[in-house]
C-alpha positions as a LaTeX table, in Angstrom:
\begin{tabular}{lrrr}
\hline
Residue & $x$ (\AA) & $y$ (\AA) & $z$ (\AA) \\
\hline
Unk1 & 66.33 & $-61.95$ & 70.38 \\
Unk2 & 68.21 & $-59.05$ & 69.70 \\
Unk3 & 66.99 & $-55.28$ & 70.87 \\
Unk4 & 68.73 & $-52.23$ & 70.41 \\
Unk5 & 66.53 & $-49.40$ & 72.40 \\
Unk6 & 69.84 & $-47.07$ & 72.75 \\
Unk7 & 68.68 & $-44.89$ & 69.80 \\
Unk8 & 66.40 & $-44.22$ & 67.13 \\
Unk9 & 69.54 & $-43.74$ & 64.83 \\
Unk10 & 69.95 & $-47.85$ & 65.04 \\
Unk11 & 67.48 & $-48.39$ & 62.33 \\
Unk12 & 68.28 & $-50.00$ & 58.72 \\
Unk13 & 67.06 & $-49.42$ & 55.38 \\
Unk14 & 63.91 & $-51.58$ & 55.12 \\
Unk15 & 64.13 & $-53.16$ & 51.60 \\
Unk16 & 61.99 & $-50.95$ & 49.70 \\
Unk17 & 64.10 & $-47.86$ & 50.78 \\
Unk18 & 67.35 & $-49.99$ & 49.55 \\
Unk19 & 65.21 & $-50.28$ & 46.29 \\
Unk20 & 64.73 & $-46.75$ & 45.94 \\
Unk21 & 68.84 & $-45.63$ & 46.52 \\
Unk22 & 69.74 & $-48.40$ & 43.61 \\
Unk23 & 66.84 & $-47.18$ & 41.51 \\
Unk24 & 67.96 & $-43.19$ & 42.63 \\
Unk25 & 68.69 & $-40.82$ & 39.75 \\
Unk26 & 71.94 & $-38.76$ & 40.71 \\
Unk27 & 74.19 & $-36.18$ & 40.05 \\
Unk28 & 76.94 & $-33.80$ & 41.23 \\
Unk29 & 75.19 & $-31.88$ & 44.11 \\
Unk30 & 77.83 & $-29.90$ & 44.73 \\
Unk31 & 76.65 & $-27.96$ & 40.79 \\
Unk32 & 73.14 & $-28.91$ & 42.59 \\
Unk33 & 72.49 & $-31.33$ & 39.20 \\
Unk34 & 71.18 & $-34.27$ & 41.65 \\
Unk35 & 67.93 & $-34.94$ & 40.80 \\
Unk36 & 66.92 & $-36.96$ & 44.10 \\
Unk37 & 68.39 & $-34.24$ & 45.96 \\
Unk38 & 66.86 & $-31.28$ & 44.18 \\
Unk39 & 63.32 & $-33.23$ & 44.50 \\
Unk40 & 64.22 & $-33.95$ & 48.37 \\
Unk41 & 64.44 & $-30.03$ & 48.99 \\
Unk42 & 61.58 & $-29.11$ & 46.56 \\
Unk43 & 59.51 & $-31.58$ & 48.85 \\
Unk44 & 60.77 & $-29.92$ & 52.27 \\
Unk45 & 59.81 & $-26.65$ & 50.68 \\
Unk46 & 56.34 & $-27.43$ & 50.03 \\
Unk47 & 55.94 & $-29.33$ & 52.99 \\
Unk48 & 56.67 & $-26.21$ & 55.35 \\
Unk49 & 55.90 & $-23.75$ & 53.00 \\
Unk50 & 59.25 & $-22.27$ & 53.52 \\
Unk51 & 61.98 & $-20.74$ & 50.51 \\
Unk52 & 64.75 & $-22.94$ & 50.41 \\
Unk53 & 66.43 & $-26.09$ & 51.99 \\
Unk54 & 69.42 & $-27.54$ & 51.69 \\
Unk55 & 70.42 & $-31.17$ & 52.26 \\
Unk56 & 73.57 & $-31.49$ & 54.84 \\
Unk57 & 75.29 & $-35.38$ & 56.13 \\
Unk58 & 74.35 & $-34.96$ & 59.62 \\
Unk59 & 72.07 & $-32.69$ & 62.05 \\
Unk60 & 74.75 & $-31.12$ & 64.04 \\
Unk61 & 76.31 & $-29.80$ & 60.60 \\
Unk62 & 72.77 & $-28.28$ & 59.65 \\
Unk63 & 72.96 & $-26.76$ & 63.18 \\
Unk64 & 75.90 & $-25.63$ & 63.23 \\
Unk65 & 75.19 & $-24.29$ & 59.86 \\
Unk66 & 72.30 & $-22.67$ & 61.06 \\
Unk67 & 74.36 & $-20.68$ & 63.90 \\
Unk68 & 76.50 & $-19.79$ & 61.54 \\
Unk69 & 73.91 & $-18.23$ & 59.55 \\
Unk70 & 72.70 & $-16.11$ & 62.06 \\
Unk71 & 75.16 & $-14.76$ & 64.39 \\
Unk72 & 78.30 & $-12.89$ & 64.33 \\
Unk73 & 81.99 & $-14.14$ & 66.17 \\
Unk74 & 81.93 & $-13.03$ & 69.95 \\
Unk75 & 77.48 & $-13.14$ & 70.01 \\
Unk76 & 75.16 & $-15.06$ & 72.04 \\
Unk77 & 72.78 & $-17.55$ & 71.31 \\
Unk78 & 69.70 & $-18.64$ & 74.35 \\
Unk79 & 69.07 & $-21.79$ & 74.26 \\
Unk80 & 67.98 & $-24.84$ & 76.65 \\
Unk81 & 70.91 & $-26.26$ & 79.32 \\
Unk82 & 70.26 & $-29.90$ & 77.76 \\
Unk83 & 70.11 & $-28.74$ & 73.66 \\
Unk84 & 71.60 & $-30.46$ & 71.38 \\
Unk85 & 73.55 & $-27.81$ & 69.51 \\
Unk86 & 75.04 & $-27.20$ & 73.29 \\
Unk87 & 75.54 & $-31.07$ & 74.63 \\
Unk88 & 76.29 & $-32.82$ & 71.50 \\
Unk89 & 77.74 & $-31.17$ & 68.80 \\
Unk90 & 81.01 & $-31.36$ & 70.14 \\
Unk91 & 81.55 & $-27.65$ & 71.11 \\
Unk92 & 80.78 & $-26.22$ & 67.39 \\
Unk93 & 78.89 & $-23.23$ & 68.69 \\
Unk94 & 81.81 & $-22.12$ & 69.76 \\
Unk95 & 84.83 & $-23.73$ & 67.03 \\
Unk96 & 82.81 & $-22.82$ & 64.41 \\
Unk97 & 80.78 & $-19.54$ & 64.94 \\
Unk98 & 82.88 & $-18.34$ & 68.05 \\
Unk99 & 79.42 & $-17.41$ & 69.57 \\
Unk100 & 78.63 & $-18.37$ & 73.36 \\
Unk101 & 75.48 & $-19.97$ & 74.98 \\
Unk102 & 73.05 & $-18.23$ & 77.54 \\
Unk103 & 71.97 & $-21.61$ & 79.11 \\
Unk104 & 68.27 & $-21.61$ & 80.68 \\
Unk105 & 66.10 & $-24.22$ & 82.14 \\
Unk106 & 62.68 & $-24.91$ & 81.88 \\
Unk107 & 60.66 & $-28.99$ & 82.74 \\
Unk108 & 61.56 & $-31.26$ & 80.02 \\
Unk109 & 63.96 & $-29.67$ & 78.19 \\
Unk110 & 61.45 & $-26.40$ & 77.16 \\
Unk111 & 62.23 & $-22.82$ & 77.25 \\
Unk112 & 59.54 & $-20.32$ & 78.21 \\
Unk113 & 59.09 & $-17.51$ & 76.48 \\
Unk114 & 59.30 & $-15.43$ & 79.89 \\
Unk115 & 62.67 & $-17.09$ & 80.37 \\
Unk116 & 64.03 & $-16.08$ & 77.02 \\
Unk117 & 62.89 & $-12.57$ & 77.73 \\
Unk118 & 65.00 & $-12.22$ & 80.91 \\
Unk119 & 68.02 & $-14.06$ & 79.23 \\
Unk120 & 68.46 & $-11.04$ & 76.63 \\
Unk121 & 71.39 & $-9.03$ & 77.40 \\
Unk122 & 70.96 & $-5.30$ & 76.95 \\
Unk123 & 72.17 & $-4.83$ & 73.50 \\
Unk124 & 73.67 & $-1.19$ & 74.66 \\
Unk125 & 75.62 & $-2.62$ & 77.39 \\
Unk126 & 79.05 & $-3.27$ & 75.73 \\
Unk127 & 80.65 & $-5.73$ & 78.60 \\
Unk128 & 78.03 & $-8.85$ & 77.79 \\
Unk129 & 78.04 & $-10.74$ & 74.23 \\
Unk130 & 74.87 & $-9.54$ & 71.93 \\
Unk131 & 72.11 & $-11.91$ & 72.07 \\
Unk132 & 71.22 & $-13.02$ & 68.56 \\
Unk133 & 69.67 & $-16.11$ & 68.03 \\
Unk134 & 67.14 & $-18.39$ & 70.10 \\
Unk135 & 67.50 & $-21.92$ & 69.27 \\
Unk136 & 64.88 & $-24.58$ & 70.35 \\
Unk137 & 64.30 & $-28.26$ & 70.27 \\
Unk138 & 61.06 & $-30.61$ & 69.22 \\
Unk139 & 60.91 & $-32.52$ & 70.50 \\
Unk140 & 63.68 & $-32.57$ & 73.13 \\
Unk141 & 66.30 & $-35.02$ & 73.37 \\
Unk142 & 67.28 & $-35.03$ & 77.05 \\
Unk143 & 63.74 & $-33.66$ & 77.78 \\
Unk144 & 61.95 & $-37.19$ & 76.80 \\
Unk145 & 60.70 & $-36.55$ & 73.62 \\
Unk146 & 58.29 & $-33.67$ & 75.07 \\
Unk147 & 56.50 & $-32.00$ & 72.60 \\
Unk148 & 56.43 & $-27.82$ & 72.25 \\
Unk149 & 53.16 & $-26.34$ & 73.05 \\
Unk150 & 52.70 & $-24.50$ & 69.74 \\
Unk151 & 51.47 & $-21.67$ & 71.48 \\
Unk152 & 54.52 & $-21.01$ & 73.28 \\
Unk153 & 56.64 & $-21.37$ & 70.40 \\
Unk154 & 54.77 & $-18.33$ & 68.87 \\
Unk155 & 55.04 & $-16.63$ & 72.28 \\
Unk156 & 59.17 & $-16.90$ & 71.77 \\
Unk157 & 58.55 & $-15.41$ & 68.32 \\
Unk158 & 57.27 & $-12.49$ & 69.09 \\
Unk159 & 60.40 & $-11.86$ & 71.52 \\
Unk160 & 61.90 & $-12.59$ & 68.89 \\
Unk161 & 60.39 & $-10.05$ & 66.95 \\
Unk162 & 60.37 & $-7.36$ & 69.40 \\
Unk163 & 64.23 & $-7.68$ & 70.04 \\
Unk164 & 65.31 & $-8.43$ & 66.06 \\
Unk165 & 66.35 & $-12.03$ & 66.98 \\
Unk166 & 66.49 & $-15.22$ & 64.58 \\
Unk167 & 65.19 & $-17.74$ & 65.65 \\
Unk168 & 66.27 & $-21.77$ & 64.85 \\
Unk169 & 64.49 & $-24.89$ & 65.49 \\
Unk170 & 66.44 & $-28.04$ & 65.79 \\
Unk171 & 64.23 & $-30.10$ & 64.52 \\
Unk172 & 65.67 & $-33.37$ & 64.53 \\
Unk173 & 62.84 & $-35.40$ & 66.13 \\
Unk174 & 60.15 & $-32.67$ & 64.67 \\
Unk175 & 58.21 & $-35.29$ & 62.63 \\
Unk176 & 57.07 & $-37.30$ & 65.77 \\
Unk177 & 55.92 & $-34.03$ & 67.17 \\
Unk178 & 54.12 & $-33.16$ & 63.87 \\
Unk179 & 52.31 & $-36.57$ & 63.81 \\
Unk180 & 51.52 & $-36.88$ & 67.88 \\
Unk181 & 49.62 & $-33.25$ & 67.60 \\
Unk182 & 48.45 & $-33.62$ & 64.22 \\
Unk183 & 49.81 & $-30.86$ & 63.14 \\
Unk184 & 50.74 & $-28.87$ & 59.70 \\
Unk185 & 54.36 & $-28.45$ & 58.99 \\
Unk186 & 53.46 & $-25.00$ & 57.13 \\
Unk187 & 52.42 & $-23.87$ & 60.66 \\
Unk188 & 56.64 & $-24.10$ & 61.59 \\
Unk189 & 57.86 & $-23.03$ & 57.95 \\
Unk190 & 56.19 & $-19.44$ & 59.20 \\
Unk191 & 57.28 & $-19.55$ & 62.25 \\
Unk192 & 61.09 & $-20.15$ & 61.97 \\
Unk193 & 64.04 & $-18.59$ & 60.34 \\
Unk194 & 65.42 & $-21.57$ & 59.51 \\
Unk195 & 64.41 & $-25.83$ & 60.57 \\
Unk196 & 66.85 & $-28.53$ & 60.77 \\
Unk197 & 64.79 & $-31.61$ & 59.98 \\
Unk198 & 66.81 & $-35.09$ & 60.32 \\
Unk199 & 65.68 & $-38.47$ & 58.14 \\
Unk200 & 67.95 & $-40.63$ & 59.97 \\
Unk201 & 66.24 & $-40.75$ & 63.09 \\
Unk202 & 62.50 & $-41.34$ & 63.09 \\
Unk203 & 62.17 & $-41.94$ & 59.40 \\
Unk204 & 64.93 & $-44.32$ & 59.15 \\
Unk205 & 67.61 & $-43.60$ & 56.60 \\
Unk206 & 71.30 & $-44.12$ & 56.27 \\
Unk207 & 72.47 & $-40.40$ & 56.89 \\
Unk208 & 70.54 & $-36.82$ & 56.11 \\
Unk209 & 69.00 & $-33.76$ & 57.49 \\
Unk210 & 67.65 & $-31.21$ & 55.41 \\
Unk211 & 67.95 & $-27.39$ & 56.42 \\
Unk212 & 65.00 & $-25.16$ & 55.31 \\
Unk213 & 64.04 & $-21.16$ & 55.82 \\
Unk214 & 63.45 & $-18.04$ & 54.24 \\
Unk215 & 65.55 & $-16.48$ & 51.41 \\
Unk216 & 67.41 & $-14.14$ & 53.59 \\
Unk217 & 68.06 & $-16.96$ & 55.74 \\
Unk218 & 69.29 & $-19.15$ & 53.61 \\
Unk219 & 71.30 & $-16.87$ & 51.43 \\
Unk220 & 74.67 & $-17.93$ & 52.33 \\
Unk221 & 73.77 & $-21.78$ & 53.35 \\
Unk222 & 75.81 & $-23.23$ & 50.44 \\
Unk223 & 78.81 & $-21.74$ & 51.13 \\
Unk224 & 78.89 & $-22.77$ & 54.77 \\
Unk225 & 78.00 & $-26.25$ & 53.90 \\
Unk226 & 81.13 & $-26.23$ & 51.65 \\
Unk227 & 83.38 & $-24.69$ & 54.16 \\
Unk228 & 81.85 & $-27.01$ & 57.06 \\
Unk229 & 82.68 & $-30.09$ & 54.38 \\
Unk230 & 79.42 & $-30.92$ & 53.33 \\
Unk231 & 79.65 & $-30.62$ & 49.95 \\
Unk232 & 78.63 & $-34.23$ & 48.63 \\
Unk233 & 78.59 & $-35.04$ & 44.95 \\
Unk234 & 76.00 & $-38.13$ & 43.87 \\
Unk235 & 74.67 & $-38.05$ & 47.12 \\
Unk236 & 71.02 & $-38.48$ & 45.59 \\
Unk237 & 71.49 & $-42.28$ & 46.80 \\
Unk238 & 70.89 & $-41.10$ & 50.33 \\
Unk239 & 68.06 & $-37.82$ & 49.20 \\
Unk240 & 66.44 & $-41.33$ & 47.32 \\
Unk241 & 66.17 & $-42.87$ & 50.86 \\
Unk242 & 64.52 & $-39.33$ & 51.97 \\
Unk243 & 62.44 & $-39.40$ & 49.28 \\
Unk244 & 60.66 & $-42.97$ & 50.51 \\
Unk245 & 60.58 & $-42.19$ & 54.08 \\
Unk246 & 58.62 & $-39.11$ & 53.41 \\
Unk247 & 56.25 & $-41.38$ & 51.88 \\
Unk248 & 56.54 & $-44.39$ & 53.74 \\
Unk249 & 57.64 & $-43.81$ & 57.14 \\
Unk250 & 55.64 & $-40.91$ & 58.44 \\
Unk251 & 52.38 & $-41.80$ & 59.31 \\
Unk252 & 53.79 & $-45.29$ & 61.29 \\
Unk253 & 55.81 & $-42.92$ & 64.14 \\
Unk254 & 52.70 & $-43.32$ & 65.74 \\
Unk255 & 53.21 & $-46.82$ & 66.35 \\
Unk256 & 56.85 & $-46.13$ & 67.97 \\
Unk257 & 54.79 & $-43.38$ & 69.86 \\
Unk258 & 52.59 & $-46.13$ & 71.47 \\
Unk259 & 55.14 & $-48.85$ & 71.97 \\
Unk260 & 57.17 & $-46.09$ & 74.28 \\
Unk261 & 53.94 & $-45.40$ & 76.22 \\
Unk262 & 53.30 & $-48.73$ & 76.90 \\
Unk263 & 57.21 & $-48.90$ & 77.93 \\
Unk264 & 56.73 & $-46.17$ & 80.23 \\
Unk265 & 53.45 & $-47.36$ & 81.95 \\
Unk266 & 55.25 & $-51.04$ & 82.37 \\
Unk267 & 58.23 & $-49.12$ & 84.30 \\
Unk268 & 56.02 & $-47.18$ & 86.24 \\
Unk269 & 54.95 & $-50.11$ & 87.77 \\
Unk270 & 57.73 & $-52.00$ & 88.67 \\
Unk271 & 59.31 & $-51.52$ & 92.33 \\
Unk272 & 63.26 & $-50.83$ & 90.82 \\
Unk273 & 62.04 & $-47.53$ & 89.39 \\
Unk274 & 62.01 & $-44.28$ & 91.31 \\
Unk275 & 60.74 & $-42.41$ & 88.50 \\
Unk276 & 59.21 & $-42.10$ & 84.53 \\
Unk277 & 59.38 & $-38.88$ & 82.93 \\
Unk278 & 56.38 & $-38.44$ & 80.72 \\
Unk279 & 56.33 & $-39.64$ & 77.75 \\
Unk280 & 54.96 & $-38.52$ & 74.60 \\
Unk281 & 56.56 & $-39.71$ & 71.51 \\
Unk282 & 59.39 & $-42.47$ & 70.93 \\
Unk283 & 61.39 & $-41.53$ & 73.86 \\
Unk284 & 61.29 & $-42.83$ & 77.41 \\
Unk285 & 63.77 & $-41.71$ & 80.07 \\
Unk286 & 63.67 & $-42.94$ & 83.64 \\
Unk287 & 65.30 & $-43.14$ & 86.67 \\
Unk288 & 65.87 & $-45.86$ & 88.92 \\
Unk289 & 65.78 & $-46.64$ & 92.53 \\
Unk290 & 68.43 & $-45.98$ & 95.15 \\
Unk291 & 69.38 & $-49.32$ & 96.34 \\
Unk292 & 69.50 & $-50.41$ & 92.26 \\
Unk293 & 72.71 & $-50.63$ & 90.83 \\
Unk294 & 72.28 & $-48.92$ & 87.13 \\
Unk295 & 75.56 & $-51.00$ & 85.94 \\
Unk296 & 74.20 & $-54.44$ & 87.45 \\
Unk297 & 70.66 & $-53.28$ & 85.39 \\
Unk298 & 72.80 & $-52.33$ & 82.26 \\
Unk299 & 74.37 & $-55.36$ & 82.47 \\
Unk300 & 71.30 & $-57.33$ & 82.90 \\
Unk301 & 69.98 & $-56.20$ & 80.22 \\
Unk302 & 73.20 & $-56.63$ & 78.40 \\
Unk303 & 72.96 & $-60.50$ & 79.35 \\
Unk304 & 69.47 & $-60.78$ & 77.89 \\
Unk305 & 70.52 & $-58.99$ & 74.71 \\
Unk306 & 68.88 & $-55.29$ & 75.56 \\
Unk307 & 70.51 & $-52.71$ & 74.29 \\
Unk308 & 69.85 & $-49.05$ & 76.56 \\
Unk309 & 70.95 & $-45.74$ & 77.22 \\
Unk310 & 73.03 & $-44.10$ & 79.88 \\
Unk311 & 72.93 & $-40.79$ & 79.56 \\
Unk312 & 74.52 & $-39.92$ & 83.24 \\
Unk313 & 72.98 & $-38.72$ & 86.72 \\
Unk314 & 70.96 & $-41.63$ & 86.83 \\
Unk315 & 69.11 & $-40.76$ & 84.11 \\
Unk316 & 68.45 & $-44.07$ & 81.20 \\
Unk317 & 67.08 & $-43.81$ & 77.85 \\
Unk318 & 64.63 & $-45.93$ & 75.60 \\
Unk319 & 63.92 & $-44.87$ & 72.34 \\
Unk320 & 61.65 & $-46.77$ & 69.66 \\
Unk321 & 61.89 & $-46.67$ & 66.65 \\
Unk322 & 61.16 & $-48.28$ & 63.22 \\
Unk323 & 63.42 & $-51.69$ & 63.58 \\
Unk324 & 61.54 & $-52.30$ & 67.26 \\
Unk325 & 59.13 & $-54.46$ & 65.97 \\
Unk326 & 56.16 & $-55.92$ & 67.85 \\
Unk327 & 57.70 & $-59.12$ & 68.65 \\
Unk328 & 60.65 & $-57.59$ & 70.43 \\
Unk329 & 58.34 & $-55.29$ & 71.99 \\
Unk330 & 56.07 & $-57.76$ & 73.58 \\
Unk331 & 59.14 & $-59.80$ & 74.76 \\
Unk332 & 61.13 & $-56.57$ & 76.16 \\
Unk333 & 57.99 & $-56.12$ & 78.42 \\
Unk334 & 58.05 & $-59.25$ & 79.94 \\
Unk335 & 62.20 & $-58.91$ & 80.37 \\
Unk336 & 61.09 & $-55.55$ & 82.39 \\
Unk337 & 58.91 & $-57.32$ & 84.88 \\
Unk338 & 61.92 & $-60.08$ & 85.57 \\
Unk339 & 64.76 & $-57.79$ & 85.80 \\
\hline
\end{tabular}
């Protein structure tokens, strides 16, 4: 039996969401005359209550997009030590917006809004880049899935308000926070400048993240798409499989919610762990023991047909996700208590 626990982008187009692309009604997006597409954003919209949206390939091109929207060559942006737009987007805050990072911590990949405070350069003081844009992550990636405290993300707001900063949410994994806190997407579409939100991770489609936010925001969006190379033409195949997954696949993150629980309650018990971060939606990082040798345990796995993570300094990653099914879940339990 075959698992693949290295991702949630693993997943495959169940066959009702293949139905849907060959059934899709398209057109050239770049004249934004694709119906799927159009109806993709129009749902976003109403979903967060935001403006606009636009539909990009990937997540790191609607972040990167998103920087570029708000910042100016030789600014700043704050943002976590282990966010995505700084760790895995291949440099692009800098190649593409020539802007540089103030990096700050914070437990499980959150930033405080005390922290972003203190991480503002003086905008009168010449020597040090202006700070611009604050750029979070929910849930977090390296963090384990953790889950903003919606509280605090209002808290960053309003120093974001107080210094005239945007402020960007990378929102790739922000439908598993939305359903493990029950919460409204309108209460983010207020909130934030602009969202990315990515389809191909929890919600299982081929490729597709849709960037939303206010008018002014969003003003110039299309144009850095294009010049970024996102302009796609009957690409309404792909908003199609959006289009299902909105419908379909929402509601059953909880289940890949649970399954990594029960992952991370089973490691916690066995004597070749040192430690489980906590884990709140489909992601389960975790640390082994000392005298364990992680390649001898990746390879183990390996051998038994268990695909993980390695994500360096000890560190491993599970993620569930909508092609983990019950089956393989039950049998990767009992493969943890025999490794």
């Amino acid at each position: 039996m075959k698992i693949d626990l290295r991702s949630d982008t693993v997943t495959r187009p169940t066959p009702g969401m293949l139905k849907a692309m060959m059934e899709a009604r398209v057109g050239d997006d770049v004249y934004k005359e694709d119906p799927s597409v159009n109806e993709l954003e129009r749902r976003v919209t109403e979903l967060f209550g935001t403006d606009e949206a636009l539909f990009f390939p990937t997540g790191s091109m609607a972040n990167q997009a998103a920087i570029k929207l708000h910042t100016q060559p030789g600014e700043q942006l704050i943002c976590h030590e282990w966010a995505h737009v700084y760790n895995y987007e291949g440099g692009g805050v800098s190649f593409n917006s020539g802007v540089s990072c103030k990096l700050i911590g914070g437990a499980q990949g959150k930033i405080s809004s005390i922290d972003v405070e203190n991480a503002i350069n003086p905008p009168d003081f010449y020597h040090s880049p202006l700070t611009s844009l604050v750029c979070v992550e929910n849930t977090t990636n390296k963090g384990g899935g953790a889950c903003y405290d919606f509280s605090e993300l209002q808290k960053i707001k309003e120093v974001c308000n107080r210094h005239g900063l945007k402020y960007h949410m990378d929102g790739a994994r922000l439908w598993n926070a939305i359903i493990q806190n029950n919460e409204n997407p309108k209460q983010y579409g207020t909130l934030f400048d602009t969202i990315s939100l990515c389809f191909s991770k929890g919600l299982g489609t081929p490729l597709g993240t849709v960037l939303t936010g206010t008018h002014t925001a969003m003003k110039n969006a299309m144009r850095v798409r294009k010049v970024l190379g996102g302009g796609m033409r009957q690409v309404g195949y792909m908003a199609a499989a959006g289009l299902f997954a909105l419908d379909h696949h929402l509601d059953r993150l909880s289940e890949d919610h649970r399954r990594a629980k029960e992952i991370s309650e089973c490691l916690q018990k066995q004597s070749y762990v040192k430690k489980v971060e906590p884990t709140e939606t489909n992601i389960v990082i975790f640390y082994l023991n000392d005298e364990k040798s992680e390649k001898q345990f990746m390879e183990d796995l390996e051998s038994k047909e268990v695909r993980i993570s390695s994500m360096g300094q000890g560190k491993l990653r599970i993620v569930t996700h909508l092609d983990y099914t019950e089956e393989q879940h039950q049998h990767f339990l009992k493969l943890l208590h025999t490794t």
